[in-house]
C-alpha positions, 0 to 999 in steps of 0.5 A: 586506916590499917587494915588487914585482910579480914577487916577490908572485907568486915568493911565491904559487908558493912557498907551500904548499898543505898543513900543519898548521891554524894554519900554513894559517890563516897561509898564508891571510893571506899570499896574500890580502896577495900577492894583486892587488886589482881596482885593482891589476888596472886599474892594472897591466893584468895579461895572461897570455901562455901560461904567463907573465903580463905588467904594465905600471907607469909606473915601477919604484917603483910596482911595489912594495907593502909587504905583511904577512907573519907570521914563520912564512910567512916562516919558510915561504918561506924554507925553500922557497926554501933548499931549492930552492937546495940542490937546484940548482933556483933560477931567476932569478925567485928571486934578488931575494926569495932575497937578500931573506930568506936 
């Protein structure tokens, strides 16, 4: 998958944190593949400012990284996010990897 900056952390906040063994296995893999490496770190000069956190890139193509996830996380966060939408709760940050997915 492409994802930006904001949508790796949008699928961090929505994988679970509990499930079956091979399912966590997988989720494992998912968030190291989300995760930010000290490059990234440097690269991106990642801030947290109270409960957001804040980058900076030298242009929006650079935000992007494509980044491997197995069908059943997809199958994962795409459940999560059709629920949330369901329930009325989606929020701006959702909209890109919701039109992504689902």
């Amino acid at each position: 998958m492409r994802l930006n900056i904001g949508e790796r952390f949008v699928v961090l906040s929505l994988l679970p944190e509990a499930g079956s063994f091979i399912n966590l296995k997988l989720i494992r893999e998912a968030r190291e593949a989300c995760s930010f490496d000290e490059e990234e770190h440097k690269k991106f000069n990642f801030a947290v400012n109270g409960p957001a956190v804040t980058w900076n890139v030298d242009s929006e193509e650079e935000a992007y990284s494509e980044i491997e996830i197995s069908g059943p996380v997809k199958e994962i966060i795409i459940s999560k996010l059709k629920e949330l939408d369901a329930a009325e709760k989606l929020e701006e940050r959702h909209v890109s990897l919701f039109e992504q997915l689902v």
